[in-house]
C-alpha positions in Angstrom: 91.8 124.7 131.0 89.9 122.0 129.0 89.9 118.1 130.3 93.0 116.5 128.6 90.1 114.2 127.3 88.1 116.6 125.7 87.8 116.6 121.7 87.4 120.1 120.5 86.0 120.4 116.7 86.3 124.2 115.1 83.2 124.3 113.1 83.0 127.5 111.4 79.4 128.6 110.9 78.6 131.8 108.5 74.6 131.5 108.6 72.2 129.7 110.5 74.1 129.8 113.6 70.9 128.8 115.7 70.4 125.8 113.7 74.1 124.5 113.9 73.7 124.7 117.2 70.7 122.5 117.7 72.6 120.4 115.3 75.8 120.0 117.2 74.0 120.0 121.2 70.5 118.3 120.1 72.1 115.1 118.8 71.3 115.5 115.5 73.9 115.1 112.6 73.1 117.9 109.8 75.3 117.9 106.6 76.0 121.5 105.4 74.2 121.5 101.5 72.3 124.4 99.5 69.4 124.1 101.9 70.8 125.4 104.9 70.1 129.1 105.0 66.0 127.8 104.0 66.6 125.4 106.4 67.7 127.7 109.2 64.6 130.1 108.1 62.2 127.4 108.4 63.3 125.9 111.9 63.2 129.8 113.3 59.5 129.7 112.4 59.0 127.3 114.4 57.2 127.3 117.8 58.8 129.7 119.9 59.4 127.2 122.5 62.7 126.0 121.0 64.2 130.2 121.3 64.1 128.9 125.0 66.0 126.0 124.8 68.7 127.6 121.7 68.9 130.4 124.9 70.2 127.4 127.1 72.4 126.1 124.2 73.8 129.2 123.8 74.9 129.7 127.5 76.2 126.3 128.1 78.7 127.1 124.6 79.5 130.5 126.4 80.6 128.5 129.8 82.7 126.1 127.5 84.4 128.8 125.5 85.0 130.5 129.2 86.7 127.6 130.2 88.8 126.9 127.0 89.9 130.7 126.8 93.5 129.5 125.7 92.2 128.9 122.1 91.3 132.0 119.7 87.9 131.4 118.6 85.6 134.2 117.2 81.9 134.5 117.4 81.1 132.6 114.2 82.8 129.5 115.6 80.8 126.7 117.4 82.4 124.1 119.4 81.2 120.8 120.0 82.9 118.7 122.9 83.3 114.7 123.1 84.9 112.7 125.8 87.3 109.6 125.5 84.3 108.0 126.9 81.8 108.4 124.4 83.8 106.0 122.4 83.3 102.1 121.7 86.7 100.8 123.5 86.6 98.1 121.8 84.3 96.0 119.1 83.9 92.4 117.2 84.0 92.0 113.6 82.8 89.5 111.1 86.0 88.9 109.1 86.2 86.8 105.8 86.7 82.9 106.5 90.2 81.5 105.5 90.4 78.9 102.7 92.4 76.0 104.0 95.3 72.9 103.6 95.7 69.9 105.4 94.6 72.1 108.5 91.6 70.9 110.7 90.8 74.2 112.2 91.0 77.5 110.8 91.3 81.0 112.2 88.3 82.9 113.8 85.9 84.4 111.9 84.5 86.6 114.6 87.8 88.7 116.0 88.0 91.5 118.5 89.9 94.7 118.0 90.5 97.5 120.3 90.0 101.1 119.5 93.4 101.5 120.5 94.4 99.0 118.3 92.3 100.1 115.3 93.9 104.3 115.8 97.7 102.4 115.5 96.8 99.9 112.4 95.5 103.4 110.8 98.4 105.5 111.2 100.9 103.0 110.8 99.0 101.9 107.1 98.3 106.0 106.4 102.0 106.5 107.3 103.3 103.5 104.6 100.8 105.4 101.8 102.0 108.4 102.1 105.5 107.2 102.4 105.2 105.6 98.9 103.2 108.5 97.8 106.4 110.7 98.5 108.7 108.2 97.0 106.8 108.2 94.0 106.8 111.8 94.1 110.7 112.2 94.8 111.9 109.4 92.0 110.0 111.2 89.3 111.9 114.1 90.1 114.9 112.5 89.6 115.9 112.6 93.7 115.6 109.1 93.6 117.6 106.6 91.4 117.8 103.0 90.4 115.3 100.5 91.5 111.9 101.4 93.6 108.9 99.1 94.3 106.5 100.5 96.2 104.1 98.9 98.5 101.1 101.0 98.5 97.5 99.0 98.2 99.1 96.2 100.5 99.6 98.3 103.5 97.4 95.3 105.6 99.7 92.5 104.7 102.7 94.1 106.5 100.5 95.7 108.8 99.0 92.7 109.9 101.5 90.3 110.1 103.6 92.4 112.6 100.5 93.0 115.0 100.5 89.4 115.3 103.9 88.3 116.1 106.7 89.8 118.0 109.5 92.1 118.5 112.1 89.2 118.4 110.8 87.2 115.7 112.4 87.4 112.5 111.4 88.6 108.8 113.1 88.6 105.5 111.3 89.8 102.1 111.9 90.9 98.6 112.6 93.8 97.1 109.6 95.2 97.8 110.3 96.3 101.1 110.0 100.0 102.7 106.5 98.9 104.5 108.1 96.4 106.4 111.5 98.1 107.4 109.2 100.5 109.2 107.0 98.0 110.9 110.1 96.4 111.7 111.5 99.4 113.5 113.1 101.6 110.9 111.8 105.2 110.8 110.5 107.2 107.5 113.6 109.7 107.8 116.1 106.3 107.1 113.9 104.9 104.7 113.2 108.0 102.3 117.3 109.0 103.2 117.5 105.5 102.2 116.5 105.8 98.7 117.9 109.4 98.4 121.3 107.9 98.7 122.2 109.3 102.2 124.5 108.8 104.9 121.5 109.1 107.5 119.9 106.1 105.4 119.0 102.8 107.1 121.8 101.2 105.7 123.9 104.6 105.1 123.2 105.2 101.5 124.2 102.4 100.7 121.5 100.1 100.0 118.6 101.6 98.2 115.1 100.7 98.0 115.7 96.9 97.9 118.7 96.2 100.7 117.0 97.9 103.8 117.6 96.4 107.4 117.0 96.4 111.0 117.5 94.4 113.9 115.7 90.9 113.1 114.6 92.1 110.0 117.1 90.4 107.0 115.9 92.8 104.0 115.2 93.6 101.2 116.5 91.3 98.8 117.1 91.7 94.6 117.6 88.3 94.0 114.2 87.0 93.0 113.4 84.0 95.2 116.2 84.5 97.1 115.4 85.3 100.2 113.3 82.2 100.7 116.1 79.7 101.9 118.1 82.5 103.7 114.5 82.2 105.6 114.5 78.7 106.3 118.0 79.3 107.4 116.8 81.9 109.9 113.9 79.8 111.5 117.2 76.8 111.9 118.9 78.8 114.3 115.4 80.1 115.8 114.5 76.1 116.3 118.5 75.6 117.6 118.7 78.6 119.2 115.7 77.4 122.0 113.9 80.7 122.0 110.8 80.0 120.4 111.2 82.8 117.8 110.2 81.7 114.3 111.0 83.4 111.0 108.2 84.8 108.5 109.3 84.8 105.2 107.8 86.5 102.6 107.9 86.3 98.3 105.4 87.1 95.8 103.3 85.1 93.3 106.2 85.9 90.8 108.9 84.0 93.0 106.1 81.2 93.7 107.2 79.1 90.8 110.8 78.5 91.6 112.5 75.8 92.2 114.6 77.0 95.0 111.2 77.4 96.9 109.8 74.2 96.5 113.3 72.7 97.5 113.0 75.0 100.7 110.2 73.4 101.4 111.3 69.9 102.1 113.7 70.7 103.9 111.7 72.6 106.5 108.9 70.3 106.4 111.6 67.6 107.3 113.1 69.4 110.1 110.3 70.8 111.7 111.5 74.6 111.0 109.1 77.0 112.9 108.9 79.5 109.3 105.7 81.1 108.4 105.8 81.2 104.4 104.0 83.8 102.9 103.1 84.6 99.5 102.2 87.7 98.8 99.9 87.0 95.9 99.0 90.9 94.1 98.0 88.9 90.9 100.8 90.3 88.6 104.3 88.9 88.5 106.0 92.2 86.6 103.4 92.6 84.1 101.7 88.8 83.7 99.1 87.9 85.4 99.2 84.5 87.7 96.9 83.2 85.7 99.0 83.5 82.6 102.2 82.2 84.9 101.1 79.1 87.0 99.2 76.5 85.8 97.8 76.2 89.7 97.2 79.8 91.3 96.3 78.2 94.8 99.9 79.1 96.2 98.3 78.2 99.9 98.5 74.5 99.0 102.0 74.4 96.8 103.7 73.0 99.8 101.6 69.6 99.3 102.7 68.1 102.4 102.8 71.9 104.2 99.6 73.1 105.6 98.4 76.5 103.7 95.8 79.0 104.7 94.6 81.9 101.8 94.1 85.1 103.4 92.4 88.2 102.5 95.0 90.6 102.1 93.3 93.6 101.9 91.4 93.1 105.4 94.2 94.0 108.2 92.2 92.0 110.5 92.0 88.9 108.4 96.0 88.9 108.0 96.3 89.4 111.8 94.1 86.5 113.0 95.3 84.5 110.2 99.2 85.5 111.2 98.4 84.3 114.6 97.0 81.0 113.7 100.2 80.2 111.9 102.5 81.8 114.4 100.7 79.5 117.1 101.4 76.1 114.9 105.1 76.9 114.3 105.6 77.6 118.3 103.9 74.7 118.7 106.4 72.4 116.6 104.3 71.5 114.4 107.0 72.6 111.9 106.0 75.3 108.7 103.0 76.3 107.2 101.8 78.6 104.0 100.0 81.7 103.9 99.0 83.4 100.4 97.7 86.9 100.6 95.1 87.9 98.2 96.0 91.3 97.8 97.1 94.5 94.9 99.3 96.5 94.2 98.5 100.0 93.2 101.7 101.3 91.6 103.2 99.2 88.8 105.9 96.3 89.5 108.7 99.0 89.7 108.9 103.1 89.1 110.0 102.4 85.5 106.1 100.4 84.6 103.5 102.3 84.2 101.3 99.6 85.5 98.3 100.2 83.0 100.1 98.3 79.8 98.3 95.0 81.4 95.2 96.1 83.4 93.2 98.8 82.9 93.0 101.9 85.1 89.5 101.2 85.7 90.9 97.7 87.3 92.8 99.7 89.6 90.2 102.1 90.0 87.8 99.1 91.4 90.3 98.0 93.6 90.8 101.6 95.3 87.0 101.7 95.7 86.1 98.6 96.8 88.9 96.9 98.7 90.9 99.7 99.9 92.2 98.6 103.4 92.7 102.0 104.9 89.3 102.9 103.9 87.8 99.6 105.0 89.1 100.1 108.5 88.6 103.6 108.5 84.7 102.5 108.0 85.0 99.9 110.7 86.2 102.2 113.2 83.6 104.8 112.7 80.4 102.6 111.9 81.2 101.3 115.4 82.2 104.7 117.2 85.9 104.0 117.6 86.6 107.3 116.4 86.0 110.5 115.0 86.0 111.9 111.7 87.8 114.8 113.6 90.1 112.5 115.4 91.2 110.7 112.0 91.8 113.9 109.8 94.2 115.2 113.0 96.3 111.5 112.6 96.2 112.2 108.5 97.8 116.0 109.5 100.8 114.7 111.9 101.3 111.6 109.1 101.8 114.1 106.4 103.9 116.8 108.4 106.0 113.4 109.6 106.5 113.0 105.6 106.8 116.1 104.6 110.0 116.8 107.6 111.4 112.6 106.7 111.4 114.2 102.7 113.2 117.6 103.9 115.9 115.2 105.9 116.1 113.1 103.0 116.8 115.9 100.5 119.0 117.8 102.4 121.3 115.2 104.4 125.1 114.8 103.0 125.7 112.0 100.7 128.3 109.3 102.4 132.0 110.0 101.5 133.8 107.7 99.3 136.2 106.6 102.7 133.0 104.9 103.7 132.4 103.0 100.7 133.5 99.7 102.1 132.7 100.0 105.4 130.6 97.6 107.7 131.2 94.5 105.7 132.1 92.7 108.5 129.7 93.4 111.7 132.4 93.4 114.1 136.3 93.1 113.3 139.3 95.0 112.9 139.8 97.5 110.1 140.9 96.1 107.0 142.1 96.7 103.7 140.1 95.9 100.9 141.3 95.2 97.3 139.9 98.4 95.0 139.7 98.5 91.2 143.0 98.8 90.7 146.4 98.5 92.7 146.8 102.4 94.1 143.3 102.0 95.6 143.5 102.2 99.3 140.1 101.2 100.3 139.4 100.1 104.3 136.6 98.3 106.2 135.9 99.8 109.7 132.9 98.0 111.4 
């Protein structure tokens, strides 16, 4: 039986079998093009000194295949073997500098990430993408209703954040919100079952794409703004609860110019409340641009008297060095402080716009090619030998079979029965009657 740490790659070889395997056990990388039979021809003109050591490359691939006789591989197949080992465990990166507030240092520039670390971020941001993918997929179907905001192109925001606080924090967003009820602790089933209307939903078909929850995560919220003070409130009974938790609280540059906000922010600053605020700033509020919407687009300094970093969005590592600079200066009492994302959104504000009525697809097309942060990590990782092509394509096959079995659940799973319409409205009391439409109604709340 093969070491548990041994990588085997199937590469299927139909001519120049010789030369793959100087290829593959010589060291040398060789892309498969139009040359490679010519190729193969010329290299077995060679001096004959080189059949000798294919011979020896041919008998160390038999002992391999001896030892790995569990898998079915025919003649044509070579197989090239790499060890846990032969990877970088872990690596420094130059990450963009932060702009800052009233703030006299700034987070690091120079940040260390694990390859352990860097496999997670990527199947956690692969898993959100193709999450949204099959959303988008299953609404224009007409599987799912109503309201749905996807999240895809700002995978590293959520991403980030949660690698940089903890477990018992707390988080409350907008309406935008299926990333972060998984990074919180939901799974894909409840969240696709979720906006299928079913009773195996996160909130048991009740809630739909913008009223998702999970333990110390508050939603999902439809009320634009809303969820801001509900946040402040959070991070009060953090600070008089004594547990050195803090609240992040998240809106987007559409929400950025209300009043509510602004009045959320005195009230913290005066208290002291440990609340990361964060605007998620993806440069369109519905369809208008923040430059058409605010006469200031630095959102990282709108608290005035509230130190602000701005934070490259798109770069998971820059939100999670960035998170934990803030996170540090709330637990430290210091009180709130302002983060703005810089980052895009790929869909359009909601299923029902198009997205392309005010950008351009070539805009969008830019963005995907330049700033993409699964492909900017997926870069990082294997510039610096912190994985394998091989290694990545095997996490893109289990994300898309995890889909592809959340989508069948979510399809298939029984819609709630009206009995259970008014149920959990209170967390934990006695049944009771609740008034219907009309007098015969007999509606009950069972926690």
């Amino acid at each position: 039986m093969c070491d548990r740490a041994t990588f085997i790659t199937i590469i299927i070889i139909k001519r120049g079998a010789v030369a793959g395997f100087r290829a593959v056990f010589g060291g040398r990388e060789e892309e498969e093009g139009p040359d490679v039979e010519s190729q193969g021809r010329t290299e077995r003109r060679s001096d004959t000194g080189q059949g000798a050591t294919s011979e020896k490359m041919l008998t160390n691939i038999s002992n391999l295949l001896r030892a790995c006789a569990h898998r079915h591989v025919s003649t044509e197949t070579v197989v090239s073997a790499r060890t846990y080992a032969d990877f970088t465990t872990q690596a420094t990166f130059e990450i963009k500098k932060c702009d800052v507030h009233k703030l006299d240092e700034a987070p690091a520039t120079q940040v260390v990430m694990t390859r352990d670390e860097g496999l997670q971020y990527y199947r956690v941001m692969q898993l959100m993408r193709r999450m949204e993918l099959k959303a988008d997929q299953l609404y224009k179907q007409k599987i799912i209703r109503g309201f749905c905001h996807l999240y895809d192109g700002q995978e590293a925001c959520a991403v980030g954040i949660e690698a940089a606080i903890n477990p018992t924090d707390h988080l409350i967003t907008s309406y935008r919100a299926h990333g972060y009820t998984y990074t919180r602790g939901g799974t894909v089933k409840e969240i696709l079952a979720e906006l299928t209307g079913r009773r195996g939903g996160i909130a048991k078909g009740k809630g739909g794409s913008m009223h998702m929850y999970c333990k110390n995560f508050y939603g999902g919220n439809g009320i634009v703004g809303a969820q801001v003070p509900l946040g402040a409130g959070v991070a009060l009974a953090c600070k008089y609860q004594g547990k050195n938790e803090l609240c992040v609280c998240l809106y987007g540059d559409g929400a950025a110019n209300q009043g509510q906000i602004f009045e959320t922010y005195n009230m913290a600053a005066l208290w002291k409340l440990p609340v990361i605020f964060i605007c998620e700033n993806n440069r369109y509020g519905m369809g208008t641009s923040v430059e058409r919407a605010a006469a200031s687009t630095d959102y990282y300094k709108r608290g005035e008297f509230i130190p602000g970093l701005r934070v490259d969005g798109m770069d998971v590592l820059c939100v999670r060095e960035a998170t934990r600079f803030a996170a540090d200066h709330c637990r430290s009492g210091k009180g709130p402080i302002i983060m703005e994302l810089q980052t895009y959104r790929y869909h359009g504000h909601s299923m029902s716009d198009p997205g392309i009525s005010y950008r351009t697809r070539e805009e969008v097309q830019e963005v995907r090619s330049k700033s993409d942060p699964i492909s900017n990590l997926k870069d990082r990782m294997l510039s610096n030998n912190m994985a394998s092509v091989e290694e990545l394509k095997e996490i893109d096959v289990d994300v898309r079979k995890e889909i592809e079995d959340a989508a069948q659940f979510a399809t298939t799973d029984p819609e709630p029965p009206l009995e259970e319409l008014c149920n959990h409205i209170f967390s934990n009391n006695p049944e009771v009657a609740v008034r219907g439409t009309n007098p015969w109604s007999k509606l009950k709340s069972v926690s």
